[in-house]
C-alpha positions as a Markdown table, in Angstrom:
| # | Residue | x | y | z |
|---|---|---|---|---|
| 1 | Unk | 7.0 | -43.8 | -56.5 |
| 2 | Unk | 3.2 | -42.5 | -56.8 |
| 3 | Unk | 1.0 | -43.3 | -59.6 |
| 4 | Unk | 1.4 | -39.6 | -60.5 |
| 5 | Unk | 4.8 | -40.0 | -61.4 |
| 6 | Unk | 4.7 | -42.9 | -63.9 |
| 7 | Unk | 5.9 | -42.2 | -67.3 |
| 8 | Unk | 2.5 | -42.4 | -69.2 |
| 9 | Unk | 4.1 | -43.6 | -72.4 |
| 10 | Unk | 5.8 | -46.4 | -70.3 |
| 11 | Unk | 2.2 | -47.5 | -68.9 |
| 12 | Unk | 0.5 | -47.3 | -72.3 |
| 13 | Unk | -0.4 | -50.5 | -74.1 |
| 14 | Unk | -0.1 | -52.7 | -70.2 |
| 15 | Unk | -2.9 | -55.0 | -72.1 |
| 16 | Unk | -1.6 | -54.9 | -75.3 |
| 17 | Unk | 1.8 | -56.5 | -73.9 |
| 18 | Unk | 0.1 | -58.7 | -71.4 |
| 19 | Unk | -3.2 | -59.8 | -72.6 |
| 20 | Unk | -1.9 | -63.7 | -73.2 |
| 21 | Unk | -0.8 | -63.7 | -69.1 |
| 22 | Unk | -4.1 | -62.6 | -68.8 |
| 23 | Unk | -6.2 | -65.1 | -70.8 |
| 24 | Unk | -3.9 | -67.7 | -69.3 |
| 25 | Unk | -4.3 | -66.6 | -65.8 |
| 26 | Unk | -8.4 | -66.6 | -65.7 |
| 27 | Unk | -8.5 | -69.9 | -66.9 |
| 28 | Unk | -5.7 | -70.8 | -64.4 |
| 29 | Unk | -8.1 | -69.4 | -61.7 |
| 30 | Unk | -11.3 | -70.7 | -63.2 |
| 31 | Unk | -10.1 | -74.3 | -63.2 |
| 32 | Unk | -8.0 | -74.1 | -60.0 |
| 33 | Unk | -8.6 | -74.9 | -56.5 |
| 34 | Unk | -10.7 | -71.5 | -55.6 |
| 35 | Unk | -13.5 | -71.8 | -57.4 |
| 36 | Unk | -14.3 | -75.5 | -58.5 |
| 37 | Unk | -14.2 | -77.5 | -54.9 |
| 38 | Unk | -16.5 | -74.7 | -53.9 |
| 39 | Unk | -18.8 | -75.2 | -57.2 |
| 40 | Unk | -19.3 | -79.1 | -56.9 |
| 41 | Unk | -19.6 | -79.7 | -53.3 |
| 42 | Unk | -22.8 | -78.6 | -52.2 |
| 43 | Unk | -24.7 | -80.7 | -55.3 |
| 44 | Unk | -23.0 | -83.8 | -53.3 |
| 45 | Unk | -25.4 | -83.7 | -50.8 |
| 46 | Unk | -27.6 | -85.3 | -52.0 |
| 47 | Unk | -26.5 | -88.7 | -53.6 |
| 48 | Unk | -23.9 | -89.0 | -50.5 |
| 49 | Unk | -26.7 | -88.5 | -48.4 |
| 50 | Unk | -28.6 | -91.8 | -50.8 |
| 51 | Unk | -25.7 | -93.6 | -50.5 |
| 52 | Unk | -24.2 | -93.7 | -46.9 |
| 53 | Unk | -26.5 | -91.8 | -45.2 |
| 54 | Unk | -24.2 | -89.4 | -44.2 |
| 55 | Unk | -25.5 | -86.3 | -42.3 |
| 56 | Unk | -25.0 | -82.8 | -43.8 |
| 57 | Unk | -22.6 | -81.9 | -41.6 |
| 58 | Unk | -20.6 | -85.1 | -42.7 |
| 59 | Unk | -21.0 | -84.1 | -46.2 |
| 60 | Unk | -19.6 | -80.6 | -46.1 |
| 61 | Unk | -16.9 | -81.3 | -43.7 |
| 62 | Unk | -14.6 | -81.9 | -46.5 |
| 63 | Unk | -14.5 | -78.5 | -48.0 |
| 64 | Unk | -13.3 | -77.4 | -44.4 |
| 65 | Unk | -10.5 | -79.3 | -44.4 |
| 66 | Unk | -9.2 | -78.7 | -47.6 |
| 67 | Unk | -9.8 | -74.9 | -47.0 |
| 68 | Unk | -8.2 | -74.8 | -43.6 |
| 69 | Unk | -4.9 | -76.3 | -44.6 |
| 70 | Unk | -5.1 | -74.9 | -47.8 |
| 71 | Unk | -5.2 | -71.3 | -45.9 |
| 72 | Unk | -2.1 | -72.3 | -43.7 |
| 73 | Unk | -0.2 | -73.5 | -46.8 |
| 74 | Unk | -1.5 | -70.1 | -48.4 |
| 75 | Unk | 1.9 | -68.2 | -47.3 |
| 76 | Unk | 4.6 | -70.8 | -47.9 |
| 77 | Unk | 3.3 | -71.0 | -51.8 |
| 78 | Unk | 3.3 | -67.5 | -52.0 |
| 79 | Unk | 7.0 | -67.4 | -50.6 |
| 80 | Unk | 7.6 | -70.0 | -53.7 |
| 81 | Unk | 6.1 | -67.6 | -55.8 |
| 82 | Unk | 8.4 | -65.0 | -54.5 |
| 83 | Unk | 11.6 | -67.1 | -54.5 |
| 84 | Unk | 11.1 | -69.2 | -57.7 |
| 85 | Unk | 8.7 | -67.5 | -59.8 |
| 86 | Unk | 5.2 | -68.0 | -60.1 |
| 87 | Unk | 5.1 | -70.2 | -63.4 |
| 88 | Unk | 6.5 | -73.4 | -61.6 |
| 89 | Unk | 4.7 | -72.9 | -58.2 |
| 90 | Unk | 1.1 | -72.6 | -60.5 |
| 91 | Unk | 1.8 | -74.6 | -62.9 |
| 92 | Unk | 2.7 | -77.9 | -60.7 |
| 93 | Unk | 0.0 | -77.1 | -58.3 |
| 94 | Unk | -2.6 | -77.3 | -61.3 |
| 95 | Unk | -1.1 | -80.2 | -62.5 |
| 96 | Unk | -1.7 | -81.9 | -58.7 |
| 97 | Unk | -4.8 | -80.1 | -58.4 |
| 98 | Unk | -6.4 | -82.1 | -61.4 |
| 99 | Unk | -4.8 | -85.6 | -60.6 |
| 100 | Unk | -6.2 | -85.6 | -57.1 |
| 101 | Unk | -9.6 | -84.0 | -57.6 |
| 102 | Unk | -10.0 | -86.9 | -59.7 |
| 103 | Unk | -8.6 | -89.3 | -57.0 |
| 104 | Unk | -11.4 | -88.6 | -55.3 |
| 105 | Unk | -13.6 | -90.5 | -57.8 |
| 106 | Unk | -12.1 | -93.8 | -56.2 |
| 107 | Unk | -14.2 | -93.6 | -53.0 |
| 108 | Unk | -14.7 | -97.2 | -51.7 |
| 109 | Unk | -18.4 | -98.1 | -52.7 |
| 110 | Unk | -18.8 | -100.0 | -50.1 |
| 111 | Unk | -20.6 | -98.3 | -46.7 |
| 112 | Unk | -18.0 | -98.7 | -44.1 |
| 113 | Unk | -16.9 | -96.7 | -41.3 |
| 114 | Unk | -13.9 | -96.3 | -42.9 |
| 115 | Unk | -14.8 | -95.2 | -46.5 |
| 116 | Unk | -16.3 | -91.6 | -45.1 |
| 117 | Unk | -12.4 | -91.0 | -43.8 |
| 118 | Unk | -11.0 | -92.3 | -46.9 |
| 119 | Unk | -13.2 | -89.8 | -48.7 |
| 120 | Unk | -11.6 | -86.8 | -46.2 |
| 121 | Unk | -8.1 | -88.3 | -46.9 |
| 122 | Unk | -8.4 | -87.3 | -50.4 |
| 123 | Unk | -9.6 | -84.1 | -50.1 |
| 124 | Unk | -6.7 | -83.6 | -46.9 |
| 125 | Unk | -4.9 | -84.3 | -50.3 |
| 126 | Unk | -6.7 | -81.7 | -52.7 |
| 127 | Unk | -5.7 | -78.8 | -49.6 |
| 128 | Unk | -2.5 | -79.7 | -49.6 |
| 129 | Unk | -1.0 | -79.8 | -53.3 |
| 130 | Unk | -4.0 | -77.1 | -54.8 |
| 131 | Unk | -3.4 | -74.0 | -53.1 |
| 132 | Unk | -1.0 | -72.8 | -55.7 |
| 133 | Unk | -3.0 | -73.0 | -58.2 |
| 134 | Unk | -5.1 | -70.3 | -56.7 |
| 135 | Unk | -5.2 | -66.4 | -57.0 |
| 136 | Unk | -2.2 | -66.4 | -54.4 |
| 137 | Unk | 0.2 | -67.3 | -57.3 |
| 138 | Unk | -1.8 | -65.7 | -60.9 |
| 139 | Unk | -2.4 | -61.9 | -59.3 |
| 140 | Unk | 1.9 | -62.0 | -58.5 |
| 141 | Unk | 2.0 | -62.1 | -62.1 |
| 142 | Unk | -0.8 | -59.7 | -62.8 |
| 143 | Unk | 0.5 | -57.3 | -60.3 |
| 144 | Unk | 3.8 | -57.2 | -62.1 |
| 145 | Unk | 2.5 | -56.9 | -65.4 |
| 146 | Unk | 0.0 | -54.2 | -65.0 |
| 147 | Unk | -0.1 | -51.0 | -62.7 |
| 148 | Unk | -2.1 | -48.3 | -64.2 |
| 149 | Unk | -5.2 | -50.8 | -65.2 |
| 150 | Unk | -4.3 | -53.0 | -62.0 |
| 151 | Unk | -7.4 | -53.0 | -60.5 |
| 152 | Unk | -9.3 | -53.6 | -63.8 |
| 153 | Unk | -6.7 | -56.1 | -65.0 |
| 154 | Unk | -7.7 | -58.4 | -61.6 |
| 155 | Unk | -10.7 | -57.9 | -62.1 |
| 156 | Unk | -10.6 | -59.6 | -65.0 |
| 157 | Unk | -8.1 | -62.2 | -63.7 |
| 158 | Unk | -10.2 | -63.0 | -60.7 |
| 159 | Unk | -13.1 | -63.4 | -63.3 |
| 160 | Unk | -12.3 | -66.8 | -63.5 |
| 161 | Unk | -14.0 | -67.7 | -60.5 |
| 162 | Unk | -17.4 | -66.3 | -61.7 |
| 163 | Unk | -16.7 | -68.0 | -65.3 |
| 164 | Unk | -16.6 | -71.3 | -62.5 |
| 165 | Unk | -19.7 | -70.6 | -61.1 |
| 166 | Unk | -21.4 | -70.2 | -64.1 |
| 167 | Unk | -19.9 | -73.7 | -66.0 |
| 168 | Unk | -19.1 | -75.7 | -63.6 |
| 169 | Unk | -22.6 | -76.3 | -61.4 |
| 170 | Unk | -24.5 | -77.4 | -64.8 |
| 171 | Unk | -21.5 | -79.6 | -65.5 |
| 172 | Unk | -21.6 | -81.4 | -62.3 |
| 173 | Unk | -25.2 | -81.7 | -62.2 |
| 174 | Unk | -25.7 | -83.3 | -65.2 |
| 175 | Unk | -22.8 | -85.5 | -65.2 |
| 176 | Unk | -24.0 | -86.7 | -61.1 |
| 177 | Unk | -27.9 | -87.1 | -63.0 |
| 178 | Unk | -26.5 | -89.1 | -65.7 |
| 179 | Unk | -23.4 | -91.0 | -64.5 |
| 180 | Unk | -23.2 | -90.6 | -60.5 |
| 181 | Unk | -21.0 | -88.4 | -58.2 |
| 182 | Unk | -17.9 | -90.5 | -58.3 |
| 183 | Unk | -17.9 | -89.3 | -62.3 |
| 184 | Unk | -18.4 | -86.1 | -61.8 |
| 185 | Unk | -14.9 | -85.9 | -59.5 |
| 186 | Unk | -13.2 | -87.4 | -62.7 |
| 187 | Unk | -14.8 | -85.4 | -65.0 |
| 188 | Unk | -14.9 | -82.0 | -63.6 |
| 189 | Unk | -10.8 | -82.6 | -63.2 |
| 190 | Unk | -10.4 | -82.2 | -67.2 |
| 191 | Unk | -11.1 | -78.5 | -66.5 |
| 192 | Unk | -7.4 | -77.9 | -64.8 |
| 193 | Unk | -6.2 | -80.1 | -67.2 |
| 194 | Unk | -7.0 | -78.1 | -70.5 |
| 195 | Unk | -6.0 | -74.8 | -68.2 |
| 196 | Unk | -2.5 | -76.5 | -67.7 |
| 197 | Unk | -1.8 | -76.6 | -70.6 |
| 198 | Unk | -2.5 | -72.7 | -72.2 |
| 199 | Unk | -0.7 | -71.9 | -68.8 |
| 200 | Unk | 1.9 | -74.2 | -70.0 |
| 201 | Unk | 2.4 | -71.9 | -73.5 |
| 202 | Unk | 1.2 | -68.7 | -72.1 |
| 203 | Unk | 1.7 | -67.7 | -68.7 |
| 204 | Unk | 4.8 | -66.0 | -67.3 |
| 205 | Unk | 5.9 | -63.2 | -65.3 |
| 206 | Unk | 7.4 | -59.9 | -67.3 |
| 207 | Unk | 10.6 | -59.4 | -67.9 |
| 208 | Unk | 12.5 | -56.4 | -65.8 |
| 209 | Unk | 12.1 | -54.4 | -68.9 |
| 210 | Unk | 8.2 | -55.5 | -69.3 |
| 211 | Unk | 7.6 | -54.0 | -65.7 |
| 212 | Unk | 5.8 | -51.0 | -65.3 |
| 213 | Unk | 8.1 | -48.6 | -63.3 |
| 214 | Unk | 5.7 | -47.5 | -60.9 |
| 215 | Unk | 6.2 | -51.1 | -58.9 |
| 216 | Unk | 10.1 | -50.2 | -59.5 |
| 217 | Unk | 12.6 | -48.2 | -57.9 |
| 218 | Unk | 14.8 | -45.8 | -59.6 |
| 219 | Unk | 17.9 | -49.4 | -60.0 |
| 220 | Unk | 15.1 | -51.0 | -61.3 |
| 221 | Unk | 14.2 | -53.1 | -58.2 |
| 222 | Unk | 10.4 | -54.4 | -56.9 |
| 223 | Unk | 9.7 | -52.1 | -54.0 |
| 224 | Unk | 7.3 | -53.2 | -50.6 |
| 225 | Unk | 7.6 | -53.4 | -47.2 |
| 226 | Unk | 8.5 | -57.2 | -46.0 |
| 227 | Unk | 6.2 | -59.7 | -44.3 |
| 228 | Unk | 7.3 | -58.7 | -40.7 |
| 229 | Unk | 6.6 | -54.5 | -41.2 |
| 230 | Unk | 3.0 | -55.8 | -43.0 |
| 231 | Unk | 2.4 | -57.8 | -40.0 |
| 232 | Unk | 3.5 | -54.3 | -37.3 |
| 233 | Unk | 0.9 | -52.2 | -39.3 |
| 234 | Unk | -2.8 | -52.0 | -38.4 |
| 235 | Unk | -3.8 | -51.6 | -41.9 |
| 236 | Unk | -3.0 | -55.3 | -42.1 |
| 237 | Unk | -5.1 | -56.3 | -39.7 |
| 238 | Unk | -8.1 | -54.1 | -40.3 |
| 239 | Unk | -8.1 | -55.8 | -43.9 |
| 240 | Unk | -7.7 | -59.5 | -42.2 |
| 241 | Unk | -10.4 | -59.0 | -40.1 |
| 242 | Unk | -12.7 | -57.6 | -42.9 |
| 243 | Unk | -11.5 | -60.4 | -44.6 |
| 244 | Unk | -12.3 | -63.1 | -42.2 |
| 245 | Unk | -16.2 | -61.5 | -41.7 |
| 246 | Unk | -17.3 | -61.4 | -45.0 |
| 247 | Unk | -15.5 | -64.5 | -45.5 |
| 248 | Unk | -17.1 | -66.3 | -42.6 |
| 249 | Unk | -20.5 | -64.9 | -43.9 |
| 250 | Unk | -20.3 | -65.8 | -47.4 |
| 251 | Unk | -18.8 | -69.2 | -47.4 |
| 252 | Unk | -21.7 | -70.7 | -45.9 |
| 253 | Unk | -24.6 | -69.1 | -47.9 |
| 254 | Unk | -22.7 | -70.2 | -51.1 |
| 255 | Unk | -22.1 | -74.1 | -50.2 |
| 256 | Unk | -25.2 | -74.3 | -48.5 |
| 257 | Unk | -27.0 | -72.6 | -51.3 |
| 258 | Unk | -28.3 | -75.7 | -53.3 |
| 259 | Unk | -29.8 | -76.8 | -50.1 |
| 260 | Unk | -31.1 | -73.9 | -49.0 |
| 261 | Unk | -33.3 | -73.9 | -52.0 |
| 262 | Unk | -34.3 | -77.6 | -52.0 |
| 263 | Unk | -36.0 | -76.9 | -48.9 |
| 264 | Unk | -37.8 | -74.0 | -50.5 |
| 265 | Unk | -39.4 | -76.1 | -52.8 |
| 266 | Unk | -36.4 | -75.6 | -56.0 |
| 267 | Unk | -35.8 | -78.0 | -58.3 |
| 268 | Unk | -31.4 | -79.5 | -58.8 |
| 269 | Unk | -31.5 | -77.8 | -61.7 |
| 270 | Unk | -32.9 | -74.2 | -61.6 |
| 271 | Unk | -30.7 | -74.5 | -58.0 |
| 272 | Unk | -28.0 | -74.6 | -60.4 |
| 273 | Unk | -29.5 | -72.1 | -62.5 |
| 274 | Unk | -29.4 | -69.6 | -59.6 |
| 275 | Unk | -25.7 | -70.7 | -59.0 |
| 276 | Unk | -24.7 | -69.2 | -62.5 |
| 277 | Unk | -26.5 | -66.3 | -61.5 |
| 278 | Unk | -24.6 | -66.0 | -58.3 |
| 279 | Unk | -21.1 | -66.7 | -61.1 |
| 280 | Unk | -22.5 | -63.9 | -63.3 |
| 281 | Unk | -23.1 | -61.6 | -60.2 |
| 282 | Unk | -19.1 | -62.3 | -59.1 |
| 283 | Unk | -18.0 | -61.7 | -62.8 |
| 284 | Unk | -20.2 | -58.2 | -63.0 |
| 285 | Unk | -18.1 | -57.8 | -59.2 |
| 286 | Unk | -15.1 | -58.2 | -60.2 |
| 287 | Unk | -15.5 | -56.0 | -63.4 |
| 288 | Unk | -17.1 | -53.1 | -62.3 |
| 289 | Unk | -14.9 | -53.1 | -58.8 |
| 290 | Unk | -11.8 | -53.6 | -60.9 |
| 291 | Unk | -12.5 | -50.8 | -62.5 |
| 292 | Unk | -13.5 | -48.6 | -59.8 |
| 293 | Unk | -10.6 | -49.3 | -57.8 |
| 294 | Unk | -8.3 | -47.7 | -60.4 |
| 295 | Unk | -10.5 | -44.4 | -60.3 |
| 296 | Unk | -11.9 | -44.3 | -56.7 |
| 297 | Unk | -10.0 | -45.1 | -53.3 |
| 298 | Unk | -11.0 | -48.0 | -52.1 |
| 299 | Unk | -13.3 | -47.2 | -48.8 |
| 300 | Unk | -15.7 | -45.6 | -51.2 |
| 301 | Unk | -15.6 | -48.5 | -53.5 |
| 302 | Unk | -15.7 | -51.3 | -50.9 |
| 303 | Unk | -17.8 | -50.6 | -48.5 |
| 304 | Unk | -21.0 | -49.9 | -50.2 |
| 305 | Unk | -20.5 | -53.7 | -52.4 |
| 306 | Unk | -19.6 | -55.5 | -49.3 |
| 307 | Unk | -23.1 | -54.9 | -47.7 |
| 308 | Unk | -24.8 | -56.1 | -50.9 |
| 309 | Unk | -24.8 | -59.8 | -49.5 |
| 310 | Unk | -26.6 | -58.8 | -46.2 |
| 311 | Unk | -29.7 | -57.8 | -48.9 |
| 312 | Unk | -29.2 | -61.7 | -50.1 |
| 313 | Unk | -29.0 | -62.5 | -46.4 |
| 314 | Unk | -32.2 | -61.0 | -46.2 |
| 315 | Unk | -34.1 | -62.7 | -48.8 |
| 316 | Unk | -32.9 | -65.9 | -48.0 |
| 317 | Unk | -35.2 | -65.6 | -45.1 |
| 318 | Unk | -38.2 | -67.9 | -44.4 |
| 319 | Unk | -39.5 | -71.3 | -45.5 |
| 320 | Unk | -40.2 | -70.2 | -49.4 |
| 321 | Unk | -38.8 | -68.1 | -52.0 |
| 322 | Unk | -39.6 | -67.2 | -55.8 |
| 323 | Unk | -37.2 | -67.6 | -58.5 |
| 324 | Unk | -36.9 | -64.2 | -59.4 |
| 325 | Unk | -35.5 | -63.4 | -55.5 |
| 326 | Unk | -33.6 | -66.6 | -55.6 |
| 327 | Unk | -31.9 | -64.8 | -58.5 |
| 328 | Unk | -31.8 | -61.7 | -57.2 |
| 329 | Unk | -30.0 | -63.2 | -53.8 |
| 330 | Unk | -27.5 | -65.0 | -55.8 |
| 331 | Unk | -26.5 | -62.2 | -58.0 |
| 332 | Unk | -26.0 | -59.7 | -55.2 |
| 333 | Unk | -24.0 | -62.7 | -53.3 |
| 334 | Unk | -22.5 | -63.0 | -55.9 |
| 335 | Unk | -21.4 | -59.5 | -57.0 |
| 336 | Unk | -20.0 | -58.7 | -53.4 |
| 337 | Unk | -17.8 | -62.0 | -53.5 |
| 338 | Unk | -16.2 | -60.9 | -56.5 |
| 339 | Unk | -15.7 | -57.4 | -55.2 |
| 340 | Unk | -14.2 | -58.7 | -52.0 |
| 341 | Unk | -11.8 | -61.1 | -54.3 |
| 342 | Unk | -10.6 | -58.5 | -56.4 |
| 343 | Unk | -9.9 | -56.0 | -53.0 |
| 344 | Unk | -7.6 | -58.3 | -51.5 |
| 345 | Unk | -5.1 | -58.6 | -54.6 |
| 346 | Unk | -5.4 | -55.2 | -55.1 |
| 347 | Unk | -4.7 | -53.8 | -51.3 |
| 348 | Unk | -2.1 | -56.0 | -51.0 |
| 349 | Unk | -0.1 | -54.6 | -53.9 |
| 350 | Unk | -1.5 | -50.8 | -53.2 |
| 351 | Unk | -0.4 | -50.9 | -49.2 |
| 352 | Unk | 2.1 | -53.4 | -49.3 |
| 353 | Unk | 3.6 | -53.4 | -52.4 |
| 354 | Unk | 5.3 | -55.9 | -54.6 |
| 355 | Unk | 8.6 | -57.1 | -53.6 |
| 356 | Unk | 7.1 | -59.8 | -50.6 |
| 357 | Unk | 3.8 | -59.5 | -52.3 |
| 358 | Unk | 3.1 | -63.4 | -52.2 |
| 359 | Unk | 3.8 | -63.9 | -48.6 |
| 360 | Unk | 1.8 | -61.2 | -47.4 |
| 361 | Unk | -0.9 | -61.6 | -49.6 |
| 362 | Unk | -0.9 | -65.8 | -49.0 |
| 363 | Unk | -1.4 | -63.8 | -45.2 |
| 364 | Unk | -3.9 | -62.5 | -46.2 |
| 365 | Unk | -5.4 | -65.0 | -48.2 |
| 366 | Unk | -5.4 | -67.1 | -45.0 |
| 367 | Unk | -8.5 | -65.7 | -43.4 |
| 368 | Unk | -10.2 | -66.3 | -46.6 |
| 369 | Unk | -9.5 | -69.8 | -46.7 |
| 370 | Unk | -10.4 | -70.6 | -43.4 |
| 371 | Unk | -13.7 | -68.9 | -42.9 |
| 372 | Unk | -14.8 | -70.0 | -46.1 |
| 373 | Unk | -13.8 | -73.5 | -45.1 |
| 374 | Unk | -15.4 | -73.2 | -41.4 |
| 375 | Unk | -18.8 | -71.3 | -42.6 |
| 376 | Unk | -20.2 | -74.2 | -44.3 |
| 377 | Unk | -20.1 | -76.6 | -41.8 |
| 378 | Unk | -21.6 | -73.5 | -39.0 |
| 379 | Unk | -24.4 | -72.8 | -41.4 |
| 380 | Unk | -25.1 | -77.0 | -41.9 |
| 381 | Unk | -24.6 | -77.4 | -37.7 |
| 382 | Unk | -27.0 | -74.3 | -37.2 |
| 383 | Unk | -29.3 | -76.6 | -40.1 |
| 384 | Unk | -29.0 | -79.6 | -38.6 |
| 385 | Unk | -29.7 | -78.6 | -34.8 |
| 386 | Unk | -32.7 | -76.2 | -36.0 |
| 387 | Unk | -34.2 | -77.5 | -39.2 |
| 388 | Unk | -33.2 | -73.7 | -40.7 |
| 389 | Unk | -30.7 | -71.4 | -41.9 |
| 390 | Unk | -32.7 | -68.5 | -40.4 |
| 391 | Unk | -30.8 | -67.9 | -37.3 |
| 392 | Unk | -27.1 | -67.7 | -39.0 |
| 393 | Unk | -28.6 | -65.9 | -41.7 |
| 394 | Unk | -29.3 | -63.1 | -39.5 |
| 395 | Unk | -25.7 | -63.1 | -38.1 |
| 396 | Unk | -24.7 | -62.9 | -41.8 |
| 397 | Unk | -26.1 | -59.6 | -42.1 |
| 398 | Unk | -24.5 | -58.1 | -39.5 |
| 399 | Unk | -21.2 | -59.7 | -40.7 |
| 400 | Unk | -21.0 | -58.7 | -43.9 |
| 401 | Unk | -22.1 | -54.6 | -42.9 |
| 402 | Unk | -19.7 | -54.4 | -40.2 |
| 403 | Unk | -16.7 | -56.4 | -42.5 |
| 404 | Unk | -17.4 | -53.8 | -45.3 |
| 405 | Unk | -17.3 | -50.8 | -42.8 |
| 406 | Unk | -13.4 | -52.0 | -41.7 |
| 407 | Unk | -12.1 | -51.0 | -45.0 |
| 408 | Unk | -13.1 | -47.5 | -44.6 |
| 409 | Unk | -9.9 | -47.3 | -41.7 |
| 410 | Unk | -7.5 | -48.0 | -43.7 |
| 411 | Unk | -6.3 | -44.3 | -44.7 |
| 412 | Unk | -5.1 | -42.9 | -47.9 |
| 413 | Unk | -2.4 | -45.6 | -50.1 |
| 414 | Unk | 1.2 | -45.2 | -49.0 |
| 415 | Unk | 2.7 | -42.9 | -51.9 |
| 416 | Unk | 6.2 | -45.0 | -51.7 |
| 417 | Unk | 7.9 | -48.0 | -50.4 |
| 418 | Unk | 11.4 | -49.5 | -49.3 |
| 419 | Unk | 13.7 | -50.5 | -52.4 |
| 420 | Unk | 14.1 | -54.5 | -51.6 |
| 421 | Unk | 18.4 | -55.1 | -51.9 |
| 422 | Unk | 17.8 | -58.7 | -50.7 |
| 423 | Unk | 14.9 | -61.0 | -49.1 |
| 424 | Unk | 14.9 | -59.4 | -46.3 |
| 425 | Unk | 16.1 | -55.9 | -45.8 |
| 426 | Unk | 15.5 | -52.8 | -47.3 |
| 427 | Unk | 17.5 | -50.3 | -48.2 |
| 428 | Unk | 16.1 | -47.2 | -50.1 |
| 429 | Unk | 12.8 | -45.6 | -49.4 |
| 430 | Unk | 11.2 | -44.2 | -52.3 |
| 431 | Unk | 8.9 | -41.3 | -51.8 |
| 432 | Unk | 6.2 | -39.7 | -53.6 |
């Protein structure tokens, strides 16, 4: 069923009915395992360095471990989702998330060969119990609650990661200036915490009768193709690879960032400064491409905000920088990371559709997750074999143009899809 044919009394008021799901699911995604690893890691390069002279390779290898498995695990929580709703799957994940983020706050002090793998163990730990609490379980719910406003609705959603990026770098760094790093794991784990717990009284999927119809066949069932057909169409593929390059682009600019300005001559602080630039550039992102999407097909919308970050690219350039193009670099970064965000939510539910929507968007969340997790350590091995980010940031460029470009393939959205009788077969095709 098209978006043409919805009953426009039936799709009025999708915020009015699910504006609690929504509160509840940005500060699920704020405080979850997407944005906040990502938001404290690079401002621990510093005092590990101080303290057990570890290299910055060393330092950032973490983040790739808990990204990598948390990309593999990315489809079997979405099949969770799926099978047992997404409450539960999010819910416990948070509640893990928090417990071992702190964990990580019990680092030996002493300097001893084995303290820097004790230090990866727990953050082996943080990839596998945190993935749920990520977009791959709050946009199911989104998705099933909104249709007509879909795209500004996740925009909003996904918002939470720039609300992240804005809090949570000033947090760190002033609880690592006044108390140490090892506090700042502790500390910065009360932010899933108090998000638990408004998940725990707000946040739930909609009731068949809640649903808007467009996601519904005519029996009232969730209609989408299933994992395998996704997997047999090219449109998959083109959105994975896209995916993967502006991923693999990105992920190292924004960990590296902090560092990347040190060497220019910026201060911890206004480094963090230009972070919460970079948060409010993802939340103007996912805002404004939110809302495009619902009025614009997407090649026109995406490609044009993916190449944004090869300006940042750009500026980043060289051995000194002002803070006004420090800004400018991280807002721009910023704004195309929330544009790319809120595009794989959306294309998931707009060529896939909804019935095996967390096991083909965990699929395509997997790319994500592992380019973001490998970037860092590429841009801090290109770092620590040159003495500069210059030569990967010229790669970047190229990446994030030619990962922008993909999405114009992709061809017009499908007007209709199978009518899901069971997990895995379909049985009636819907069409516009």
């Amino acid at each position: 069923m098209s978006a043409s044919q919805t009953d426009p009394v039936a799709e009025r008021g999708e915020f009015s009915k699910g504006w609690t799901v929504l509160f509840a699911g940005v500060l699920g995604v704020m405080c979850g395992a997407s944005p906040i690893p990502y938001n404290v890691i690079g401002f621990t390069a510093e005092p590990l360095q101080a303290e057990f002279g570890w290299s910055q390779t060393q330092v950032l290898l973490p983040i790739t471990l808990f990204g990598v498995i948390a990309s593999f695990l990315a489809p079997v929580f979405g099949w969770m989702a799926d099978k047992f709703g997404v409450r539960p799957v999010a819910l416990w994940s948070l509640f893990a998330f928090a417990l071992a983020f702190a964990a990580i706050s019990l680092t030996p002090t002493a300097n001893e060969p084995t303290t820097l793998y004790v230090y990866y163990g727990f953050w082996v730990v943080l990839g596998l119990v945190g993935i749920g609490s990520t977009p791959v379980t709050w946009s199911r719910a989104i998705n099933l609650w909104f249709f007509k406003h879909r795209g500004l609705a996740l925009g909003v959603l996904l918002m939470g990661t720039s609300l992240a990026a804005i809090v949570v770098p000033k947090f760190a760094v002033w609880v690592i200036e006044a108390y140490g790093w090892r506090s700042m794991f502790a500390s910065v784990a009360l932010f899933p915490a108090v998000a638990l717990i408004v998940a725990y009284v707000l946040f739930r999927e909609p009731r068949p009768d809640e649903r808007p119809k467009a996601i519904e066949s005519e029996s009232g069932r969730l209609t989408g193709v299933t994992l395998g057909t996704a997997l047999k169409d090219y449109r998959f593929w083109l959105i994975w690879l896209s995916i993967a390059m502006i991923a693999g682009a990105f992920g190292g600019a924004f960990i590296n960032m902090p560092t990347m300005l040190r060497l220019r001559g910026v201060d911890a602080q206004t480094a963090a400064s230009v972070m919460g630039i970079l948060g409010i550039g993802i939340f103007a992102g996912r805002l404004i491409t939110g809302a495009l999407l619902d009025r614009f097909w997407q090649g026109f919308v995406a490609f044009p905000l993916l190449c944004l970050p090869a300006i940042s690219a750009w500026l980043l350039l060289g051995d000194s920088i002002t803070f006004p193009l420090a800004a400018l670099a991280g807002f721009l970064l910023g704004f195309a990371a929330g544009a790319e965000s809120d595009l794989i939510a959306y294309l998931t539910g707009r060529y896939f559709g909804m019935a095996h929507y967390g096991k083909i968007y965990g699929m395509l969340y997997m790319p994500f997750g592992l380019f973001s997790a490998a970037s860092p350590v590429i841009y801090a091995q290109v770092y620590d074999r040159t003495g500069s980010y210059d030569p990967i940031l010229e790669i970047a460029i190229f990446m994030f143009v030619i990962g922008g470009a993909l999405l114009l393939f992709l061809g017009r959205y499908p007007d209709g899809f199978p009518e899901m009788v069971d997990d895995d077969s379909p049985a009636v095709m819907e069409l516009a």
